[in-house]
N, C-alpha and C positions, 0 to 999 in steps of 0.2 A: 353291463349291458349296453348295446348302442342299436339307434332305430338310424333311420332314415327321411330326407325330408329334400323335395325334388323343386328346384326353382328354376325359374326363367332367365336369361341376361341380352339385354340386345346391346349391339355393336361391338360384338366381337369379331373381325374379320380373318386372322390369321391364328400358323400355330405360337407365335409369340403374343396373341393377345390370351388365349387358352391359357400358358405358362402365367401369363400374369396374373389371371383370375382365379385361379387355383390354389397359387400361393399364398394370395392376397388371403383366401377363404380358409386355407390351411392355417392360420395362424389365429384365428374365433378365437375364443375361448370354449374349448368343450370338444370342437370340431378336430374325427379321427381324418377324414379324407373327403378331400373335393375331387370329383370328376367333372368335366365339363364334355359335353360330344359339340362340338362343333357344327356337326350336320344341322341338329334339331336346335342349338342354343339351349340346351338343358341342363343343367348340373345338379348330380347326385352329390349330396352331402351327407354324409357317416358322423354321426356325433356320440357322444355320450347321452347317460340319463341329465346329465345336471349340466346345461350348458347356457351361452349367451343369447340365442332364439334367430328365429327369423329376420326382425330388426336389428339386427347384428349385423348380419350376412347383407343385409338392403343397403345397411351402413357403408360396409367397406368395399361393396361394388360400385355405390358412388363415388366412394375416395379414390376407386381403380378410374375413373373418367368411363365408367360402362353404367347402360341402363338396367336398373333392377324390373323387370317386369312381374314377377307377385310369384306364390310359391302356386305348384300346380297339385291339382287332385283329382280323385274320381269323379267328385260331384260338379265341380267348375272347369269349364273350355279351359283350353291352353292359353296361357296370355298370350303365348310367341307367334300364335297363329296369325293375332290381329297386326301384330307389328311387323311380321313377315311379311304380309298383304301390303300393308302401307308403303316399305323400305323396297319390295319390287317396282312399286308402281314409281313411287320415287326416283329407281333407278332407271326404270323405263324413259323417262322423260327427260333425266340428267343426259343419260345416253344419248337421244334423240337432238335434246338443245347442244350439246356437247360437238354432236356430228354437224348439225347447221355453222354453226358457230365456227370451225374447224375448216367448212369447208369457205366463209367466207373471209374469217382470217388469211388463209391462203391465198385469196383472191389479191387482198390488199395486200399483201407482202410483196408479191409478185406483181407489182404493177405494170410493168412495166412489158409481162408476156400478155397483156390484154385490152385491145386499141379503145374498148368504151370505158375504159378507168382513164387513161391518159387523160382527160380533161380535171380529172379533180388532183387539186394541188397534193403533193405530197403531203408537207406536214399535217395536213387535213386529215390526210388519210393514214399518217402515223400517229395522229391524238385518236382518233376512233378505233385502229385496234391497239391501242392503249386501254380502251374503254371495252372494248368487247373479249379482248384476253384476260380483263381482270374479271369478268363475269363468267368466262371460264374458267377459269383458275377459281375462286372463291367463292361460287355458287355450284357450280357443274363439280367442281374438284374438293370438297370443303373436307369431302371426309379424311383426303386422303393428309390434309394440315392437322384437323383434331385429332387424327390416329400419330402423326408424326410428333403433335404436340404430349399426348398420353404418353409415347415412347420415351419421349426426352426427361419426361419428370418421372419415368421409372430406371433412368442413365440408360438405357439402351436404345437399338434403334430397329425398323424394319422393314420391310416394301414400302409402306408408308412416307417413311423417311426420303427413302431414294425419290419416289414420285414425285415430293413436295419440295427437297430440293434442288432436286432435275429443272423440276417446271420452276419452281419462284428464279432459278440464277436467271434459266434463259430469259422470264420476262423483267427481271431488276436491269438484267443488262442491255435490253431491248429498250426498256424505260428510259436507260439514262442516253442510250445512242438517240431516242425519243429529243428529250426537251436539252440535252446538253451535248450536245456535237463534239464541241472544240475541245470536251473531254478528251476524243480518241486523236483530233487531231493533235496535242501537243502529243503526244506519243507516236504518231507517224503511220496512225491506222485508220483507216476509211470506217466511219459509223455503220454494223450490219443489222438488222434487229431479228428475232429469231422469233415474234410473237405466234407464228404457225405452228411451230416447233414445241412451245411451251402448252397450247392448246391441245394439240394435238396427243400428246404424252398425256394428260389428263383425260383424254375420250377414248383411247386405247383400252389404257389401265383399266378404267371404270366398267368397259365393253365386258373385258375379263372376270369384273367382279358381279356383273352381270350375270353371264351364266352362269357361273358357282352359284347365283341364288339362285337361280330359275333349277339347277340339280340338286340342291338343300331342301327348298319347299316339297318335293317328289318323297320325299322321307318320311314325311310323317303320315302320309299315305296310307300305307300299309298299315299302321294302327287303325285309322278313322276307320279302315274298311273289315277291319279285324269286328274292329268294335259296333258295328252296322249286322254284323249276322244275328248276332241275340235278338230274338223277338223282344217286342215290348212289352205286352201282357200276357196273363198265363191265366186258366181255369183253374181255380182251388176250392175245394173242396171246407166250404164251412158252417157248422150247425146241420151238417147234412146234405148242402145245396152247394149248386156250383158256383162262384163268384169271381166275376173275373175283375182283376187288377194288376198294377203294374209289376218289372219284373223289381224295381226298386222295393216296395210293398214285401217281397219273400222273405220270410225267413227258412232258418234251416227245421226240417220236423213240418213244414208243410204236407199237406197231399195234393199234388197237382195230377188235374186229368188230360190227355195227350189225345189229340184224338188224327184220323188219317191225314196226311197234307199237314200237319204242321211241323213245328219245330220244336223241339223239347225246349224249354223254359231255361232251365237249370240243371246240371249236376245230379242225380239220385237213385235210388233203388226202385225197380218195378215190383210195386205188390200185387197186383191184379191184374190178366190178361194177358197178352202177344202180340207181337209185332216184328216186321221186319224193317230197318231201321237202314239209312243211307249214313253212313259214319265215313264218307269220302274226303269230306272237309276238312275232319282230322287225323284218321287215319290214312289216306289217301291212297287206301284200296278199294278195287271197283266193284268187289262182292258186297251185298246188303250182305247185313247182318241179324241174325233172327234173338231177339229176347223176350224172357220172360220172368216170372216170379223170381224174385232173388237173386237177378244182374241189374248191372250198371248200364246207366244211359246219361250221354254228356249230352249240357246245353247246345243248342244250334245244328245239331243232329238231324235230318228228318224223315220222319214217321210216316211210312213207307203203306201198312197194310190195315192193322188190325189198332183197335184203342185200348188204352191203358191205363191204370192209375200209376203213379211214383213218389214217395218221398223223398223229398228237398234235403240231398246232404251237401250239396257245394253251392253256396248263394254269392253273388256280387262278386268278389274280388277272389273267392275258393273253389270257381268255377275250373275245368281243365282249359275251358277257351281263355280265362281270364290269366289263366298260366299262362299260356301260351305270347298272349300279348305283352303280358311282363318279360317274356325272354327275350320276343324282339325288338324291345325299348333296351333292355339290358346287352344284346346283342350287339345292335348300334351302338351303344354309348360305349362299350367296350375298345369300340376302334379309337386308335389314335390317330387324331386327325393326322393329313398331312406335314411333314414337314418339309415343306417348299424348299427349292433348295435357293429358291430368290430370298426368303428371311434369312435363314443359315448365313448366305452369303451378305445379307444387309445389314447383320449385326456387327460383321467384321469392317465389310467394304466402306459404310457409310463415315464410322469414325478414322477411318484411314485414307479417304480423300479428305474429310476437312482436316484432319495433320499435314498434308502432303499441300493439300491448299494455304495454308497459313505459314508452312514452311516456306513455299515458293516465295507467296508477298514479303514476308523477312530476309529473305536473300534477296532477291529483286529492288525490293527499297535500302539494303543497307549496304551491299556489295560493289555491284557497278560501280567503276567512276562516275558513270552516267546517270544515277539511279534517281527515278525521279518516281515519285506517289501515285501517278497517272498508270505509269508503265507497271509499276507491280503490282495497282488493284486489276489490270486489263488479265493480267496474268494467270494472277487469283478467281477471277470470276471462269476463264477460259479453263482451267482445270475442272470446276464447278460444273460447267457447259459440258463437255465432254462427256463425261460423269453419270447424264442424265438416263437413266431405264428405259428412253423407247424403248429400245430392240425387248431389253427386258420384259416388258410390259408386254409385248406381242410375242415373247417365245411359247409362251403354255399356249394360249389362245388362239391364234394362228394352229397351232398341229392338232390342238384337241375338234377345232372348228372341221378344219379337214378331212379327221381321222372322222370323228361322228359325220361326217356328211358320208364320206364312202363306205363306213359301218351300216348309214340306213339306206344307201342303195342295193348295200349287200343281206338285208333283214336283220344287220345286227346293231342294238341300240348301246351305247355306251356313255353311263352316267359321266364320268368325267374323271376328276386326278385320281380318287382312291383306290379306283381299280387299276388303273394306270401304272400308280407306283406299286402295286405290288404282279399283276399278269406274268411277269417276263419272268419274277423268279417263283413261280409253281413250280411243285414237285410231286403235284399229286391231283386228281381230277375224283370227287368221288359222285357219284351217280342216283339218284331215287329211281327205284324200280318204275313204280305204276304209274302211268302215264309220262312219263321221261322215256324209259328206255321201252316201255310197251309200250299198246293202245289205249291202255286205260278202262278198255272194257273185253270183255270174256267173247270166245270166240270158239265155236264147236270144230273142233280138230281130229276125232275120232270117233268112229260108230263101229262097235261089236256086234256081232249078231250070235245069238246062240241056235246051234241048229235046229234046222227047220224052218228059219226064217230071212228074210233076204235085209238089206238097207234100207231099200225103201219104204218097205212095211211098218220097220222100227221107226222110222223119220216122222210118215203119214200117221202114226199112234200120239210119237212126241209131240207134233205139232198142232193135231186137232187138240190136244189137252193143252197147249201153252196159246193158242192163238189168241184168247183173250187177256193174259198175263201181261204185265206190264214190267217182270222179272226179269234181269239184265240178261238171264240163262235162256229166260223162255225166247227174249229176243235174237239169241245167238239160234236157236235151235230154228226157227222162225226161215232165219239169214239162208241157212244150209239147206233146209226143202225150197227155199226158194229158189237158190242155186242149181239145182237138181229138177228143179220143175215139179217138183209134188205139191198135187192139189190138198191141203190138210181135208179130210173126211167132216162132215158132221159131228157135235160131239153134245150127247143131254145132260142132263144132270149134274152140271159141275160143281165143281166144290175144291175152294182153294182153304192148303191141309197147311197151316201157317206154321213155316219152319220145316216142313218136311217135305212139299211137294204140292199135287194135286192129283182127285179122282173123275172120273165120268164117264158115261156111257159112248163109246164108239162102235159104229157099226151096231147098234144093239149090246154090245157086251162090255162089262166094267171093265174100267184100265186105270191104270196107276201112271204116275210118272214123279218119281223123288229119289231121296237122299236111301242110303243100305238102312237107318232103321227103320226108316218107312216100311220097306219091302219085308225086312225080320220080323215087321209088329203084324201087317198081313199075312205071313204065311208063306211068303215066296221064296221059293229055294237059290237064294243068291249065289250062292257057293260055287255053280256052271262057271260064273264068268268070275271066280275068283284070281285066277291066274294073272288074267290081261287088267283085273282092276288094279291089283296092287304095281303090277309096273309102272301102271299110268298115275296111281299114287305117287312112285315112286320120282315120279318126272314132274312135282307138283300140280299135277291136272285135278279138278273138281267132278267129278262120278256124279253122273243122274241116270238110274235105273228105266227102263219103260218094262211095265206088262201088262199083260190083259189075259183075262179068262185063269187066272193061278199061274200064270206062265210068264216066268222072267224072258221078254224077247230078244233083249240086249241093255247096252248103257251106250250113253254118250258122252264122252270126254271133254272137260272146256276148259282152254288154258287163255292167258293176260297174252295174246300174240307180238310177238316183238314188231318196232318202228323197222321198216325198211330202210332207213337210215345206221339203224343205231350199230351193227357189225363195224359198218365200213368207219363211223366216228371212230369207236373204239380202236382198230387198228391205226388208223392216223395220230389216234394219241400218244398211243406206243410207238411210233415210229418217231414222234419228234420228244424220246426221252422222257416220256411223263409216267408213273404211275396209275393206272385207273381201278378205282372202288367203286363196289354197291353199295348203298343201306336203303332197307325196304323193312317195312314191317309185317310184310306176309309171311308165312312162314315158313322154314329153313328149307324144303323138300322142293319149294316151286325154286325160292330163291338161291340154290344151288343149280336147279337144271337152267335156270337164267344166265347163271354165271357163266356157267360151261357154255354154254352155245353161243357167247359174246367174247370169250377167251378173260373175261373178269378172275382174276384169282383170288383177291379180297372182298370177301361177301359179309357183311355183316347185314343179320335176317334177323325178324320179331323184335323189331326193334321201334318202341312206342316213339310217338309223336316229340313228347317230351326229350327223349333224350334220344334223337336226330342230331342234337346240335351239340350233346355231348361227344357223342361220336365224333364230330370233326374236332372238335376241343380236345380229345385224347390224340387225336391222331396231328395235329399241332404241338401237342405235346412231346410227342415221338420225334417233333423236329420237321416234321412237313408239312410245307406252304401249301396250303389244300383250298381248290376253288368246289364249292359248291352247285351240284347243277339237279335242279329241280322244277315242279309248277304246280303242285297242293300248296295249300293252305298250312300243313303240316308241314312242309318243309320251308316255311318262313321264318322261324328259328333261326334255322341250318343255314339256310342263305343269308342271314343277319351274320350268323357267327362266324364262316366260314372267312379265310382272306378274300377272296373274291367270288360272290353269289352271282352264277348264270342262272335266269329264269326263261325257259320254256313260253314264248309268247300267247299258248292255243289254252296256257294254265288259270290259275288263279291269279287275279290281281294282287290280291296279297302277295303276294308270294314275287307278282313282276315288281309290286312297290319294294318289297325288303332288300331285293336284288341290286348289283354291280352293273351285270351286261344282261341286256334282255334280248331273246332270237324271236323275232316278230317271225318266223317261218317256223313252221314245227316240222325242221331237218337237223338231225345232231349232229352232220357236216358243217356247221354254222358254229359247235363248238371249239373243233383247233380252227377255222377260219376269225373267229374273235379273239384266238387265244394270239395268233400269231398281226393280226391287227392292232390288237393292244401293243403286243411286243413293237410293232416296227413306228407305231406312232410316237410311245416312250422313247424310243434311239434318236428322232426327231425332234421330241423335247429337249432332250439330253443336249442333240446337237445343236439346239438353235439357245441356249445356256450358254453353248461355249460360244457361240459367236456374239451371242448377249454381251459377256465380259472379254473376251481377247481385246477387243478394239480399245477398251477401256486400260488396260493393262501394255497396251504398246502406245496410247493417244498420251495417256494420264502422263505421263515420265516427260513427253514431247512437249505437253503443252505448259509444263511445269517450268521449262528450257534446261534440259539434258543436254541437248543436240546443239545448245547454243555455241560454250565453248568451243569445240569441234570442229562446225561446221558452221553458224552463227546463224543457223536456222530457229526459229521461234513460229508455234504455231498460232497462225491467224484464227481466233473466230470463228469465221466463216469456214473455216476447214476444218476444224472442232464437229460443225454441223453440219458439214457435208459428210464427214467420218461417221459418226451417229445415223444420219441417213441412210448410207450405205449396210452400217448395223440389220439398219432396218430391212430394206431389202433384202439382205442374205437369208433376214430371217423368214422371211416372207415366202421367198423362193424355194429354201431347204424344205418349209409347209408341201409346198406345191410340190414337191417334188414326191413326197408320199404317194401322189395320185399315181405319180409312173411305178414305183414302186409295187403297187397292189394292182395295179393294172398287170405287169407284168406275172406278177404271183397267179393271178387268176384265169390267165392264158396258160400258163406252164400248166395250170390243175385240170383245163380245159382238154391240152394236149394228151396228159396221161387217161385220162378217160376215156377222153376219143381212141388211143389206142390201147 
């Protein structure tokens, strides 16, 4: 047998700090499998019955150089929350002192571009950023030395590594140009100090690691709000009397009493009474639902009409909501965090410049006739300079800054890398019906009339008996005499028929308005408008009969009416090579005539909340990268489990926290518009990676002296960092260059519409 047991870890930044903690924990004693999710800092551990415990696991996450923050449960907050609070603000202020710091650095490097420094002495003014580069470096920058120092005592290395040292050469060699001059002068090179450079690399990087946290924190989101819909107390039934207490207090075999406007407590069976019940939140269809003796009714559901009692069969953790929230912690955790392609590259790069640097100072000192100790450390350190990750540091950052600023001009929000690395290679788009590709609510689309009677008369019957209803039907029916200009008639005696409709006197004479048994249990000969009901059946429409006086006068049909949007989505997906699916849980008859009338060929229909997210799970399994596009509650799963979760901004928050991309406009135009914004941001990434290391890879070999031989070129210094600068720049610009990019795209989309 093997349980489960979910802890906290802080200071994990990347996916080689994940690898290391994983391992680490994989080797317990007892312990089958460590997951860690990155997003939330949480790691699921798999153990056996008979293992080393908790204080194991706290053990060897210290020996990893990571903080153990305590194991998590139902009854106790998250530890990670409080430390995640802390480690932003933190970051907040590193960043900010980082950016002061950087920019006055700069000031003193530059002396010499600005006439109110000229009065202070240089050296002055090279001991002071001496003094304020190491307070960025080692206060503003500290983590990125502890993360470099963890890497080292595990033999490997990783972003961390590159930052720290990028930034330590330029400021060791700033140092010694600092207080020992005649260092560079026996070597024949003018003293340059780079202390801008070294600061500046540290408030970049950090900038970056910034938003990763400010998009991590959003994650855990969707739980707290998951876990916010449960009410807190319930009415139960004890000794005869009703007593209320918490939902903690339940057990299962209770009798809980429900009464109108609330919220069902928990999980259970109805024994007594009716009701019509709003099950949107999980189901995430816009029909109430009518129950009675001997159905089911889930926690946080709410109770629409009539009062009930219920037996408690799902308490605490055996609730369906409580499922649900276990899928999208297991959803999440599911993903694999990024793997950056700056660690990838820094496992390799980092131990193959200090080879290439230590190589150089061993030639340089042994070779030459000339060779002197001066000349090969200047050499050594210059390959080291070179070396340094600005650009690196600003390639994600820069394109993701960009790409989300013209994402939220355009309504579309975009969490950051994970959706990133996977958007471009979708293969498949699958859809939630109700309220995604509909309205979300029911809408009267057909009126029949059986002879002898007109439209209006059936309308003015339906509406005087819904005008007091607060029934999503009666509302639709409401909408259409409105439209129409019918005055609804006076209506006496009414009387709401729970589950089946409603009666009352119009005009003086009884009238009915409900579902075919309604009409079968009164005596009314349904069977007139048998023909037109079942086609409209047949196109998934919802039937409500009107009569009066024994007389069926007609029915009126109400369908989930499709988004004005959502055709013209659909065919732009297809046109740029995507697959598009439905999954809905209404059932098969409406969610086939949906399908048809959007050109969808893959429908999967009655398809419960739960296993939403199965669906995309099979259909990953079938080999397709499938993005997720929803905004129920119930489809929080799906967009957890999905590669890439778009959420419907006009939906549930749940559902926009679980999510990748979120469309703050409720236009599914905005779907291939994010699809193909993600794509051109990634080629940006991509591109500004490559310009990240080229320079590195033609500079490194230069500064090494390649070219000396040859031509008896040796690269200075200062050109080392002019090179790196320029890094920057490229990078900076190819960012910018996005803007024209999606500018253009959205003229070209302007074009074709206008004609």
């Amino acid at each position: 047998m093997s349980d489960k047991v979910f802890i906290s870890v802080g200071g994990m930044t990347c996916a080689a700090c994940v690898r290391r903690v994983e391992n680490a924990l994989n080797q317990v004693e007892g312990v089958v499998e460590a997951n860690v999710n990155l997003a939330t800092s949480r790691v699921t551990v798999v153990h056996q019955d008979h293992w080393a415990g908790v204080p194991a696991l706290a053990r060897v996450v210290a020996e990893q150089g990571y903080e153990f923050l305590g194991e998590i449960s139902d009854a106790a907050a998250d530890p990670i929350e409080a430390a995640r609070i802390r480690d932003l603000r933190e970051l907040k202020l590193k960043v900010a002192c980082g950016a002061v710091l950087s920019v006055v650095i700069f000031f003193g490097s530059m002396q010499h571009w600005f006439g109110f420094l000229h009065a202070v002495p240089r050296q002055t003014m090279l001991a002071a950023m001496f003094v304020l580069t190491a307070l960025a470096l080692f206060w503003v920058g500290d983590r990125f030395f502890i993360g470099a120092w963890k890497a080292a005592k595990q033999k490997t290395s990783d972003m961390n590594t590159l930052v720290a040292v990028g930034a330590f050469s330029a400021y060791a060699y700033s140092s010694v140009a600092t207080f020992f001059p005649h260092f560079f002068g026996r070597a024949g090179i003018a003293p340059h100090v780079y202390y801008d450079g070294a600061a500046m690399i540290v408030t970049l990087v950090l900038l970056g690691r910034l938003l990763e946290a400010i998009s991590k924190g959003k994650t855990t989101q969707a739980i707290k709000k998951l876990i916010a819909l449960t009410p807190q107390t319930a009415r139960v039934i004890r000794d005869g009397a009703e007593v209320e207490m918490t939902i903690e207090a339940l057990q299962t075999g209770d009798e809980v009493v429900v009464r109108p406007g609330e919220k069902v407590p928990v999980d259970g069976l109805v024994l007594t009474g009716q009701s019509t019940l709003d099950e949107s939140m999980l189901t995430g269809e816009s029909m109430p639902v009518f129950r009675e003796a001997g159905q089911k009714v889930f926690a946080a559901t709410m109770n629409q009409t009539g009062s009930f009692t219920m037996r408690a069969t799902g308490v605490g953790a055996d609730t369906m909501l409580a499922h649900i929230i276990r899928m999208v912690e297991e959803a999440q955790g599911s993903k694999a965090p990024i793997q950056r392609l700056a660690d990838k590259v820094a496992s390799v790069f980092v131990p193959v410049v200090f080879l290439i640097a230590f190589l150089t100072f061993g030639v340089w000192y042994f070779v030459p006739a000339d060779a002197h100790f001066n000349r090969a450390l200047i050499n050594f350190v210059s390959v080291l300079v070179i070396a340094c990750p600005c650009a690196l540091g600003l390639a994600t950052p820069t394109a993701i800054i960009v790409g989300a600023g013209l994402g939220a001009q355009s309504g579309i929000l975009i969490k950051g890398g994970e959706a990133l690395e996977k958007i471009h290679k979708l293969t498949m788009i699958v859809f939630d019906k109700t309220g995604t590709l509909t309205r979300g609510e029911p809408e009267a689309t057909d009126v029949v009339c059986a002879a002898g009677f007109s439209e209006q008369q059936v309308l003015a019957v339906a509406a005087a008996l819904e005008k007091t209803s607060e029934h999503p039907l009666a509302k639709a029916i409401l909408a259409l005499a409105r439209h129409q200009n019918i005055l609804p008639p006076a209506v006496e005696r009414f009387e709401a028929l729970a589950g089946m409709g409603a009666r009352g006197f119009v005009d003086g004479k009884v009238a009915l308005a409900g579902n075919r048994f309604l009409m079968t249990n009164q005596g009314y000969p349904v069977d007139l408008l048998e023909g037109e009901a079942v086609q409209l059946a047949h196109q998934g429409k919802t039937i409500v009969y009107i009569a009066q006086e024994e007389k069926i006068m007609g029915l009126v049909a109400f369908a989930d009416a499709l988004k004005a949007s959502a055709k013209q989505a659909v065919e732009s997906l297809k046109r740029l090579g995507l697959k598009v699916a439905m999954v809905t849980g209404d059932n098969a008859g409406t969610a086939a005539s949906v399908g048809a009338q959007l050109g969808v060929e893959q429908v999967m229909a009655e398809v419960l909340p739960g296993e939403k997210a199965n669906a995309v799970k099979q259909l990953q399994a079938a080999g397709e990268i499938a993005a997720m596009v929803g905004d129920g509650i119930n489809d929080a799963p799906a967009l957890a489990a999905a590669d890439v979760g778009i959420a419907i901004g006009a939906g549930a928050d749940v559902a926009i926290e679980a999510a990748d991309i979120t469309l703050i406009r409720d236009d599914l135009n905005a779907v291939p518009d994010a699809i193909a914004l993600s794509a051109a941001t990634m080629r940006v990434i991509r591109q500004n990676l490559f310009w990240a290391f080229i320079y590195n890879i033609v500079g490194i070999p230069i500064a090494a002296g390649v070219l000396y031989p040859f031509f008896g070129i040796l690269l200075n210094p200062k050109y080392a960092a002019a090179a790196m600068a320029m890094s920057s720049v490229s990078v900076v610009s190819n960012s910018l260059r996005l803007k024209r990019v999606w500018a253009k795209r959205k003229n070209l989309k302007n074009e074709k519409q206008g004609a």
